[in-house]
C-alpha positions as CSV (number, residue, x, y, z in Angstrom):
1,X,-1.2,-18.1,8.6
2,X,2.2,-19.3,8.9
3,X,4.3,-16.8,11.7
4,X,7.4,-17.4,8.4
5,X,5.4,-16.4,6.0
6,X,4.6,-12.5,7.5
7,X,7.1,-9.6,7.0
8,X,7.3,-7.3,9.7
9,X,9.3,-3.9,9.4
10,X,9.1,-2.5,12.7
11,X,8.8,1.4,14.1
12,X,12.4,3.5,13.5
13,X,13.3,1.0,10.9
14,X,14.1,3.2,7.6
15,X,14.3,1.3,4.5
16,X,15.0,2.7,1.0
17,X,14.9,1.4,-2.7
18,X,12.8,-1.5,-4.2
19,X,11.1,-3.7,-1.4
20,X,9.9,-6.4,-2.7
21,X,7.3,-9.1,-0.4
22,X,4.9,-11.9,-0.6
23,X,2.3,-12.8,1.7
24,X,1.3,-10.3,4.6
25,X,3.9,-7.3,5.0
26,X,3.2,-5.3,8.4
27,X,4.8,-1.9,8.4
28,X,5.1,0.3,11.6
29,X,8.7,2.3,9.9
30,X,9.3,4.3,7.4
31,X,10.1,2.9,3.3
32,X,11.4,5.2,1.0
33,X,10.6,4.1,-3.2
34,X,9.1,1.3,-4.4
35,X,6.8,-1.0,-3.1
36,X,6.1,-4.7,-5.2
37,X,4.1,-7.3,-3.6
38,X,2.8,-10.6,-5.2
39,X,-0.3,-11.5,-5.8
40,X,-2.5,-12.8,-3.7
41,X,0.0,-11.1,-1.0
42,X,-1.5,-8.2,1.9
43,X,0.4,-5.0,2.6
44,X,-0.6,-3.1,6.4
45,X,1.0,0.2,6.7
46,X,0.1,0.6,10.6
47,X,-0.4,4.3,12.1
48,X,3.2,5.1,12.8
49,X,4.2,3.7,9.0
50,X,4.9,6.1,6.7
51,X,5.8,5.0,2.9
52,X,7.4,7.7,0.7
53,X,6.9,6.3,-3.2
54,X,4.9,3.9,-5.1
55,X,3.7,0.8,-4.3
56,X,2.0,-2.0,-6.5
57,X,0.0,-4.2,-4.1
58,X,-3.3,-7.0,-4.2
59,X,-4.8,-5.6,-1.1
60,X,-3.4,-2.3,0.6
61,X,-4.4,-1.4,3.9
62,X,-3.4,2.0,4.8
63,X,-3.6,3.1,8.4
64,X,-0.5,5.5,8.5
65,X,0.6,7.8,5.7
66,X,1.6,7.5,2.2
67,X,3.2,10.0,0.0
68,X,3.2,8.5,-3.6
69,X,0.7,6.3,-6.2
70,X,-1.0,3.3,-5.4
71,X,-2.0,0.5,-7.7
72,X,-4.1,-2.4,-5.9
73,X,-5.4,-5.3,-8.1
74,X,-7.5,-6.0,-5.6
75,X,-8.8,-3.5,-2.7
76,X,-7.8,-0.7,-1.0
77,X,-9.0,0.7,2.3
78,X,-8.1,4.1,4.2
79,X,-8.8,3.7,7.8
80,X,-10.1,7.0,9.9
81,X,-6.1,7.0,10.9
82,X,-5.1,6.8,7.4
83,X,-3.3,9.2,4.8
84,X,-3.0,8.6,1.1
85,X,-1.6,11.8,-1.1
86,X,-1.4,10.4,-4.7
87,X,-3.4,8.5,-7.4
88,X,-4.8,5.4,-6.9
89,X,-6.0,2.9,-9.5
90,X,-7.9,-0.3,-7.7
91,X,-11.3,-2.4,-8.2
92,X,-12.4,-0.9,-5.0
93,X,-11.7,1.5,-2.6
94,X,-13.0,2.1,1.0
95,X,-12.6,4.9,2.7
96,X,-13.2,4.9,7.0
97,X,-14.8,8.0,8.2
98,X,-11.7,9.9,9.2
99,X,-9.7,8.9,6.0
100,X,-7.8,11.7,4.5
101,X,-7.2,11.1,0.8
102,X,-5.8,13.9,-1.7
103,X,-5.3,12.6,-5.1
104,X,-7.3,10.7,-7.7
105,X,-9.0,7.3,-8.2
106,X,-9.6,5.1,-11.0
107,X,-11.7,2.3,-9.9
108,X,-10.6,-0.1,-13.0
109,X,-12.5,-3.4,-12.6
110,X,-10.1,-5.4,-15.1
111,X,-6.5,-4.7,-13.1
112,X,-5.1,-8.2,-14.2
113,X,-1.4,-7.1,-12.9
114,X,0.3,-4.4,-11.4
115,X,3.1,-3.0,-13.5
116,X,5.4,0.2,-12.6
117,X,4.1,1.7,-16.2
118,X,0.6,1.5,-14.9
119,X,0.8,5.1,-13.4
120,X,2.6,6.8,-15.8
């Protein structure tokens, strides 16, 4: 992997509004609203990363907290640090022992795109 191609936002960063990525994003801060990543493209919410919103991602891997709905065309997996409160829709999910999730799941196989009127 290219060291250009990976976003970082690091710990006490606050971001807010529409973020928008491609390729790997590593997040240790905090992101307030909307989350878009390309396809193909890998979103890491490490354990001090908190997101506050949606977010539209290919593969999510949450080891900190989100507060808001999740739509993964590809995977998503809660590790035993991990916090999801909100839907998710996603071909597959994986939750670490030690995952907290609160919300619902709909394990759709056929998520061709992710699309902001997905979760409404």
């Amino acid at each position: 992997m290219n060291e250009i191609s990976i976003n970082m936002i690091s710990a006490n960063t606050r971001l807010e509004g529409k973020i928008f990525f491609d390729d790997v994003c590593r997040i240790h801060g905090t992101l307030i609203g909307e989350i878009h990543a390309a396809p193909g493209s890998t979103l890491i919410l490490e354990e001090t990363g908190v997101i506050e919103g949606n977010v539209y991602a290919d593969t999510l891997m949450i080891n900190g907290y989100i507060q808001g709905n999740v739509i993964s065309s590809s995977k998503v997996l809660i590790s035993a640090s991990g916090r999801l409160i909100g839907s998710v829709k996603t071909p597959q999910l994986k939750l670490e022992p030690g995952a907290f999730f609160e919300g619902s799941c709909n394990m759709d196989q056929q998520i061709a795109s992710i699309h902001p009127s997905d979760l409404t």
